[in-house]
Biotite code that builds the C-alpha atoms (Angstrom):
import biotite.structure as struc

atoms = struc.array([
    struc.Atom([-0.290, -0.991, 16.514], chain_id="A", res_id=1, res_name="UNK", atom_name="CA", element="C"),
    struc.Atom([0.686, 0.764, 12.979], chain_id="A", res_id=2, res_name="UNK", atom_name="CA", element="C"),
    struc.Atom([1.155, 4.146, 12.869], chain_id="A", res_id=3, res_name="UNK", atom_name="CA", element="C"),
    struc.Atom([1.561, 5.972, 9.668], chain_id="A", res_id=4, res_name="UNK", atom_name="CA", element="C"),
    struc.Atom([4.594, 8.748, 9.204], chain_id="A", res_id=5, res_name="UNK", atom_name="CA", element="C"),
    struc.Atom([5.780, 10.549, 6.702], chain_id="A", res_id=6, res_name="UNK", atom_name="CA", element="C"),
    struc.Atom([8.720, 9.145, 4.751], chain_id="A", res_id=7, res_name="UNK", atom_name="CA", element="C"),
    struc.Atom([11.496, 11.541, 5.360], chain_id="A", res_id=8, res_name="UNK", atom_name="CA", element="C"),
    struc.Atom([15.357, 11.851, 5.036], chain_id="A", res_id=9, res_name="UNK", atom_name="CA", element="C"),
    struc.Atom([15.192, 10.505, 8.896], chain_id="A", res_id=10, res_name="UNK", atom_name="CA", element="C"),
    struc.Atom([13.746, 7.351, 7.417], chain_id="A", res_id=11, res_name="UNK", atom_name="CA", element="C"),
    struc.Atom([14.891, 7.100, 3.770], chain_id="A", res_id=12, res_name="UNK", atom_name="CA", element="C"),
    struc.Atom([17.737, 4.860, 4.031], chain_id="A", res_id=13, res_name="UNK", atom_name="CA", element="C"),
    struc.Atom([15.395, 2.857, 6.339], chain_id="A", res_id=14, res_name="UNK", atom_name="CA", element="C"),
    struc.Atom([12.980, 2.278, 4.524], chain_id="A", res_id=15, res_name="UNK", atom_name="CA", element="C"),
    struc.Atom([15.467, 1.666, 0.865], chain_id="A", res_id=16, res_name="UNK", atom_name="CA", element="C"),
    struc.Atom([16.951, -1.481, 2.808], chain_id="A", res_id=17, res_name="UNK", atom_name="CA", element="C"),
    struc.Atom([13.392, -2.802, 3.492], chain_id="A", res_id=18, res_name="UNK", atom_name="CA", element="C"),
    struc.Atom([12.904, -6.066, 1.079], chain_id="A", res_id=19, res_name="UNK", atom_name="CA", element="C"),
    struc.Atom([10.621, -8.768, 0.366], chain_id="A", res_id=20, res_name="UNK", atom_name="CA", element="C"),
    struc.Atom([11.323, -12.557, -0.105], chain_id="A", res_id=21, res_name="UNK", atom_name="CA", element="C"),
    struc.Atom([12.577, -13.614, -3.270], chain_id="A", res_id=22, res_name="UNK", atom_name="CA", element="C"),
    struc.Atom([9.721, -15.024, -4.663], chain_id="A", res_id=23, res_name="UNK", atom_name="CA", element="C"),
    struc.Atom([7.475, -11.978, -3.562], chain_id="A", res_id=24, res_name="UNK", atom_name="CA", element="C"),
    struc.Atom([9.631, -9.470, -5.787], chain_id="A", res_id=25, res_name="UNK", atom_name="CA", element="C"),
    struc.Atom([7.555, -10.305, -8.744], chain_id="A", res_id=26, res_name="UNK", atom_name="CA", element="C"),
    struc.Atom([4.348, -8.753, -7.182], chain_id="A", res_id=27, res_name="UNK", atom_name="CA", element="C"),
    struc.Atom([6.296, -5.314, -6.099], chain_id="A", res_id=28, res_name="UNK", atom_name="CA", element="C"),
    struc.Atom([7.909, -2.551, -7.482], chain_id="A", res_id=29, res_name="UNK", atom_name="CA", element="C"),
    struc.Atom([11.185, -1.994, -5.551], chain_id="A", res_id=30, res_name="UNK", atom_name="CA", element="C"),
    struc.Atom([10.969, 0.819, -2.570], chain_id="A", res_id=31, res_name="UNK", atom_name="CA", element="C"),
    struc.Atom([13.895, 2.915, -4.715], chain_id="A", res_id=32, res_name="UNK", atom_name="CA", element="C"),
    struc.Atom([11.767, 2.938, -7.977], chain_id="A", res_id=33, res_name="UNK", atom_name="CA", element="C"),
    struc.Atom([8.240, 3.594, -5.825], chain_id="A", res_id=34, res_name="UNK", atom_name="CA", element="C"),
    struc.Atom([9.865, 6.731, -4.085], chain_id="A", res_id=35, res_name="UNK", atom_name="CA", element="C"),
    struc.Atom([11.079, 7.922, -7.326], chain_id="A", res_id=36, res_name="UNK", atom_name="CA", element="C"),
    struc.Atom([7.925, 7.895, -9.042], chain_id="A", res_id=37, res_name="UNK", atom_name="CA", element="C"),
    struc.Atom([6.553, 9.447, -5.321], chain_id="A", res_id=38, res_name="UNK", atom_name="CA", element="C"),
    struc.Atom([9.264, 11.750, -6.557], chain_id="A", res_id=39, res_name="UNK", atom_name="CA", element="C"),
    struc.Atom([8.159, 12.877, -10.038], chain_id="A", res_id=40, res_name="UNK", atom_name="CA", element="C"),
    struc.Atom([4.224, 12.790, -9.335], chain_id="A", res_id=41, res_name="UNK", atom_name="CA", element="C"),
    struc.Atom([4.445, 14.803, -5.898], chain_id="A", res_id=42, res_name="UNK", atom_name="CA", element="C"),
    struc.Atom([0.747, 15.636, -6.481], chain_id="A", res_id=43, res_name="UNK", atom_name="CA", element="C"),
    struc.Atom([-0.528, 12.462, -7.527], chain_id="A", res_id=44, res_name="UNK", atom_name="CA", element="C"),
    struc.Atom([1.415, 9.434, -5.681], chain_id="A", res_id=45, res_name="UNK", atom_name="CA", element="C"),
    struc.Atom([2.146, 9.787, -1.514], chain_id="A", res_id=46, res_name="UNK", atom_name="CA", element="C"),
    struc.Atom([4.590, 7.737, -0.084], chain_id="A", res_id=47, res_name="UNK", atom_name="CA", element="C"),
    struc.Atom([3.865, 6.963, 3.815], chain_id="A", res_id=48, res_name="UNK", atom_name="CA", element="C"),
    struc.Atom([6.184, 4.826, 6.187], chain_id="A", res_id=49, res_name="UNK", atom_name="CA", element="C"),
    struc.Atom([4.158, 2.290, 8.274], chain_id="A", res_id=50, res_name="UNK", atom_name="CA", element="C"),
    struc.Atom([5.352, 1.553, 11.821], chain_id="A", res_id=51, res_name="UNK", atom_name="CA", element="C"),
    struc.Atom([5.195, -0.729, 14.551], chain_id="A", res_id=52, res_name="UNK", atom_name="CA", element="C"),
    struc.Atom([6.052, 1.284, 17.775], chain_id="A", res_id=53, res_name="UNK", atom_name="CA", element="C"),
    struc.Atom([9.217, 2.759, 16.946], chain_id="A", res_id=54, res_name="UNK", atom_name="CA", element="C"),
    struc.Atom([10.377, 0.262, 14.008], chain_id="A", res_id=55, res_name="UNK", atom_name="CA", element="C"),
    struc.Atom([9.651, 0.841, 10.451], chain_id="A", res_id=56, res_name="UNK", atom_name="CA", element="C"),
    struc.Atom([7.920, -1.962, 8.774], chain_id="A", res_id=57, res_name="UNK", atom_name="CA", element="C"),
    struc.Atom([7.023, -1.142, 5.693], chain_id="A", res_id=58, res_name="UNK", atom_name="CA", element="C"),
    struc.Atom([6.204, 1.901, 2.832], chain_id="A", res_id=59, res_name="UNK", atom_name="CA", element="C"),
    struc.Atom([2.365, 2.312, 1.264], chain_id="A", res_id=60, res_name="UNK", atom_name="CA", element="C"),
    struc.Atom([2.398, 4.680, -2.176], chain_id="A", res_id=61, res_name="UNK", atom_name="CA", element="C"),
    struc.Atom([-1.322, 6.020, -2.389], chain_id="A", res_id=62, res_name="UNK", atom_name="CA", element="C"),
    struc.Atom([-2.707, 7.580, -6.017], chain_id="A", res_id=63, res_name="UNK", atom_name="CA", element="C"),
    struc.Atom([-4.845, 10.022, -5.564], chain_id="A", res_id=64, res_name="UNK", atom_name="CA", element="C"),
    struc.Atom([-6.613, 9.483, -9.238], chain_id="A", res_id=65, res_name="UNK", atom_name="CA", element="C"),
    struc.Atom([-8.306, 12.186, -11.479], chain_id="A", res_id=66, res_name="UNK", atom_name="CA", element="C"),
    struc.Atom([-11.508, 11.559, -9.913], chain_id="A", res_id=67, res_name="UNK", atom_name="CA", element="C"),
    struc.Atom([-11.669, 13.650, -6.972], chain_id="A", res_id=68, res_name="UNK", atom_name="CA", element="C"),
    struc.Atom([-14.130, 10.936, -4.404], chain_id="A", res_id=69, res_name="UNK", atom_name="CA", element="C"),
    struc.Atom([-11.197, 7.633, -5.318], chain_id="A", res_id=70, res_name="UNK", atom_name="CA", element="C"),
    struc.Atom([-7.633, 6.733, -3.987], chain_id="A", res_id=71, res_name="UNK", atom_name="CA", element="C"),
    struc.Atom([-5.692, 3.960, -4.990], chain_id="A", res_id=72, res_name="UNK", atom_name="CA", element="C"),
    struc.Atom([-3.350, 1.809, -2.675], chain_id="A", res_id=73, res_name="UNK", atom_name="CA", element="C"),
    struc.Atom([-0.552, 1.876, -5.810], chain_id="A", res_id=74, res_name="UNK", atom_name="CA", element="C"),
    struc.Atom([1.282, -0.731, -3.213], chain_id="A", res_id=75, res_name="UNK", atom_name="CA", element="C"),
    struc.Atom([2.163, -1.899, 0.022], chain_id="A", res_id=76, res_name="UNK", atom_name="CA", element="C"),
    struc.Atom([4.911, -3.651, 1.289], chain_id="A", res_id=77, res_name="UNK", atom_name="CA", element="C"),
    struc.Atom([6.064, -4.982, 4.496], chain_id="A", res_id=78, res_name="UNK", atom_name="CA", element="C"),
    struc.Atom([9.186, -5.801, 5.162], chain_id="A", res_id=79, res_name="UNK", atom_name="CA", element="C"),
    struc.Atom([10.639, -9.418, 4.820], chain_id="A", res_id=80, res_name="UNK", atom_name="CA", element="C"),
    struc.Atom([11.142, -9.816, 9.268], chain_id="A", res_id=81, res_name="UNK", atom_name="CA", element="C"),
    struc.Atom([7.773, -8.330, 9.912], chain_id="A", res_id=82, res_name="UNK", atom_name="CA", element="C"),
    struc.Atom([5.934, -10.287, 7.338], chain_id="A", res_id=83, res_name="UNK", atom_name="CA", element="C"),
    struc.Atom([3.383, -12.760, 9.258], chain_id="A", res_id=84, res_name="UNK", atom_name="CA", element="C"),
    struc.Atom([2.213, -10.381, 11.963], chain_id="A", res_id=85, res_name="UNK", atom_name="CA", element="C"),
    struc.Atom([-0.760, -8.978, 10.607], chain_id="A", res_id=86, res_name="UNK", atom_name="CA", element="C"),
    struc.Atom([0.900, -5.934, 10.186], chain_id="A", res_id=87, res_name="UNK", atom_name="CA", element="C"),
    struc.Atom([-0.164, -5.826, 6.415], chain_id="A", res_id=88, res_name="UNK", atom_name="CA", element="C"),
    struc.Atom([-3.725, -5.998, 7.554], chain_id="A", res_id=89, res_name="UNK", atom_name="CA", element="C"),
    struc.Atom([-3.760, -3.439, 9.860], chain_id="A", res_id=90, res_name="UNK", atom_name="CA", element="C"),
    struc.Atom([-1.570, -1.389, 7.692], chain_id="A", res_id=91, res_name="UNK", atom_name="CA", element="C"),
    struc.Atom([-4.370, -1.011, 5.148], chain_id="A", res_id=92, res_name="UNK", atom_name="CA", element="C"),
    struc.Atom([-7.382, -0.323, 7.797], chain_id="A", res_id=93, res_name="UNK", atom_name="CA", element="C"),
    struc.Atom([-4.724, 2.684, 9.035], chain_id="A", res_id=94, res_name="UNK", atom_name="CA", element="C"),
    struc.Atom([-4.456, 4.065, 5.486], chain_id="A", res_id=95, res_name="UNK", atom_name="CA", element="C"),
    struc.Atom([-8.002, 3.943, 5.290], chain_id="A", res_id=96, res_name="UNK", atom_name="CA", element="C"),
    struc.Atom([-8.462, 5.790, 8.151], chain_id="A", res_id=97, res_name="UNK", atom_name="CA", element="C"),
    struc.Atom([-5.616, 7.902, 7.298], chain_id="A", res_id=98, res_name="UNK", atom_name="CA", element="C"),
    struc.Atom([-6.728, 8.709, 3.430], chain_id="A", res_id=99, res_name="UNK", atom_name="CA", element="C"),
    struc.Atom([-10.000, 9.996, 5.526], chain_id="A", res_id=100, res_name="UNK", atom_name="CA", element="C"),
    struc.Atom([-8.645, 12.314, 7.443], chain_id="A", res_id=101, res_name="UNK", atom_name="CA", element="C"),
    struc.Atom([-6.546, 13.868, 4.855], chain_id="A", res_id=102, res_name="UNK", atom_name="CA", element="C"),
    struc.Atom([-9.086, 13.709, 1.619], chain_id="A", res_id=103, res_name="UNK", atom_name="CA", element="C"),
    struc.Atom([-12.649, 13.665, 0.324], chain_id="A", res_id=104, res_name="UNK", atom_name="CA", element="C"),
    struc.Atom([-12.861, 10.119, -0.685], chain_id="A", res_id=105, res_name="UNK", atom_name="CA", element="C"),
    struc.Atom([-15.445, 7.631, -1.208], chain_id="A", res_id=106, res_name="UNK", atom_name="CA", element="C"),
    struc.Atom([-13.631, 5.026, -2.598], chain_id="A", res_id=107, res_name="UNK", atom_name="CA", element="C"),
    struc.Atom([-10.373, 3.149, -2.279], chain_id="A", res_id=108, res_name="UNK", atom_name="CA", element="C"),
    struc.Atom([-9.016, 0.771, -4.896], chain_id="A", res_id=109, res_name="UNK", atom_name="CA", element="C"),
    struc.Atom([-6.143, -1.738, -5.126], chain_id="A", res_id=110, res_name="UNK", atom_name="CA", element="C"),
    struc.Atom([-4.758, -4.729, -7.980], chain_id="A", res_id=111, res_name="UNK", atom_name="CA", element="C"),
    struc.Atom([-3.572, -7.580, -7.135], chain_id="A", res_id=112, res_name="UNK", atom_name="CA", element="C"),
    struc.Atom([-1.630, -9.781, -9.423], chain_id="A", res_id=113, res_name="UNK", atom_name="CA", element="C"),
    struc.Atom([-3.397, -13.133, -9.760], chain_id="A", res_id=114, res_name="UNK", atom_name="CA", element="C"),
    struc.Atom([-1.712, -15.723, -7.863], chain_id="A", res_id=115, res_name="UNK", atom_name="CA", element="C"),
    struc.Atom([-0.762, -13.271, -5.581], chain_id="A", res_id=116, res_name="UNK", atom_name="CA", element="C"),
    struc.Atom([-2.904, -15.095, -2.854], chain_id="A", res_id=117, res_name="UNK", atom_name="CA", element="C"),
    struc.Atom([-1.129, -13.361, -0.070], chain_id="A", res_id=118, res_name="UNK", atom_name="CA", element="C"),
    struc.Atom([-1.983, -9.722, -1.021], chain_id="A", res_id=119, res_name="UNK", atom_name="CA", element="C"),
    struc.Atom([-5.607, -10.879, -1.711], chain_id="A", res_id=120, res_name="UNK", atom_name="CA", element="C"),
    struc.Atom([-5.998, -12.379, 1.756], chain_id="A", res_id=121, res_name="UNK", atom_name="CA", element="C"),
    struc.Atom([-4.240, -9.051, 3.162], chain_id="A", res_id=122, res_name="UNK", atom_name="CA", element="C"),
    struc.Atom([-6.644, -6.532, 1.353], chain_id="A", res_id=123, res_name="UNK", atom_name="CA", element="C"),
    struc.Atom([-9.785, -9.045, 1.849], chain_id="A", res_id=124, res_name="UNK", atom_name="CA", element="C"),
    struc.Atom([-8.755, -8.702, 6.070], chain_id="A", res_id=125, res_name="UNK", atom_name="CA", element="C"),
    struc.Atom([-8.909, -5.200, 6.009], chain_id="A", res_id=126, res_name="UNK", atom_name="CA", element="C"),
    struc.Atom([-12.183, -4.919, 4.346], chain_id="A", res_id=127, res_name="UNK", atom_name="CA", element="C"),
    struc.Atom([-11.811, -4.905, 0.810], chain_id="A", res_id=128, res_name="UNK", atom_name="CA", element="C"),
    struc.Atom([-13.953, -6.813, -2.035], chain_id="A", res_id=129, res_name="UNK", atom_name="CA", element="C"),
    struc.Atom([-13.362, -8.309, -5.009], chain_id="A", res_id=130, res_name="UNK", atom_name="CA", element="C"),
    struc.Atom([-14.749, -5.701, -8.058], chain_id="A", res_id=131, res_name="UNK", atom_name="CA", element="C"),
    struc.Atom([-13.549, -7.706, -11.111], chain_id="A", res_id=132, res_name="UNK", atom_name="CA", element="C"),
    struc.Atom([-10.839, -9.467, -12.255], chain_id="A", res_id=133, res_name="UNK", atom_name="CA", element="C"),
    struc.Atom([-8.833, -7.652, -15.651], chain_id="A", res_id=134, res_name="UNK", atom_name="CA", element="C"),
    struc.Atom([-7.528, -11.011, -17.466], chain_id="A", res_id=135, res_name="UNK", atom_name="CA", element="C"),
    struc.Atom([-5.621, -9.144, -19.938], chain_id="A", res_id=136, res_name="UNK", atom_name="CA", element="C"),
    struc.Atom([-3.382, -7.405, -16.951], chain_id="A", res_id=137, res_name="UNK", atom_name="CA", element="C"),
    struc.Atom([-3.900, -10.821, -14.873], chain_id="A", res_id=138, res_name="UNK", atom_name="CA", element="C"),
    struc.Atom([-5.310, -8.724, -12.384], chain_id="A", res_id=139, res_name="UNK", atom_name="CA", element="C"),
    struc.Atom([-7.833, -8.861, -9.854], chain_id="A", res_id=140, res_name="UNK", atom_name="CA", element="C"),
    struc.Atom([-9.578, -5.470, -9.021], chain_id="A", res_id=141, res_name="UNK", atom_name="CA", element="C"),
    struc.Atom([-10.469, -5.046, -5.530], chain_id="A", res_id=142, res_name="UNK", atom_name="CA", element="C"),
    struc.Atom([-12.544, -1.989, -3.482], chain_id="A", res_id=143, res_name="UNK", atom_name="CA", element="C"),
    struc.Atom([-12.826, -0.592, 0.182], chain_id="A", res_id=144, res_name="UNK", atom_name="CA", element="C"),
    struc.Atom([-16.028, 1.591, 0.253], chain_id="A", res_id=145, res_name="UNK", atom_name="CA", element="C"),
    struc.Atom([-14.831, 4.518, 2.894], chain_id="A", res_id=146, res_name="UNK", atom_name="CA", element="C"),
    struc.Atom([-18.109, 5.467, 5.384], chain_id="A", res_id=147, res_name="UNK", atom_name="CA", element="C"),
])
């Protein structure tokens, strides 16, 4: 079960030495650039830790955009070992939940990189559908409508 925490200095250098496979690197933003953005946009982008049990597994980055009722999953990345057991699925369905809890949302968005058939399949699990696809970014646009 995935339980999201709050990325700390407990967890920092955790969560820095959590990495993806070589070939996924060109879908993701590194965990050190993410939390420094986190950093600089305190009020816009929220950096949560995503574990399984005790271990951590991997880091989400939500946007909270200018429109009050929609969130964007900016990214989410599970580590390289823990890749494979549906943690990235369940991940998503607990920031769902958790972005409910915590603000007045309709709407939850997330890109995916075409070709990135992995993240699709990940977001698509949890509940999300395909919106559009932006050719110009290569991008597909996806949506979880929150009850």
């Amino acid at each position: 079960m995935i339980t999201i925490r709050n990325l700390s200095q407990d967890n920092i250098e955790t969560a820095l030495a959590l990495s993806v496979d070589d070939w996924q690197r060109k879908y993701v933003r590194s965990n050190a650039e993410m939390i420094a953005l986190a950093y600089v946009q305190p009020q816009e982008l929220f950096p949560v830790a995503l574990y399984a049990e005790e271990e951590l597994v991997g880091l989400a980055f939500i946007k909270k955009e200018a429109k009050a009722a929609i969130m964007t999953l900016e990214q989410i990345m599970i580590g390289q070992p823990f890749q494979s057991k549906s943690f990235g699925s369940e991940s998503v369905r607990e920031i769902a939940k958790w972005i409910e809890t915590q603000f007045a949302c309709t709407l939850l968005q997330a890109s995916i990189q075409i070709g990135n058939q992995w993240g699709r399949e990940t977001l698509e699990n949890a509940g999300f559908m395909k919106r559009g696809t932006d050719l110009e970014k290569r991008e597909i646009e996806m949506i979880y409508i929150m009850k």
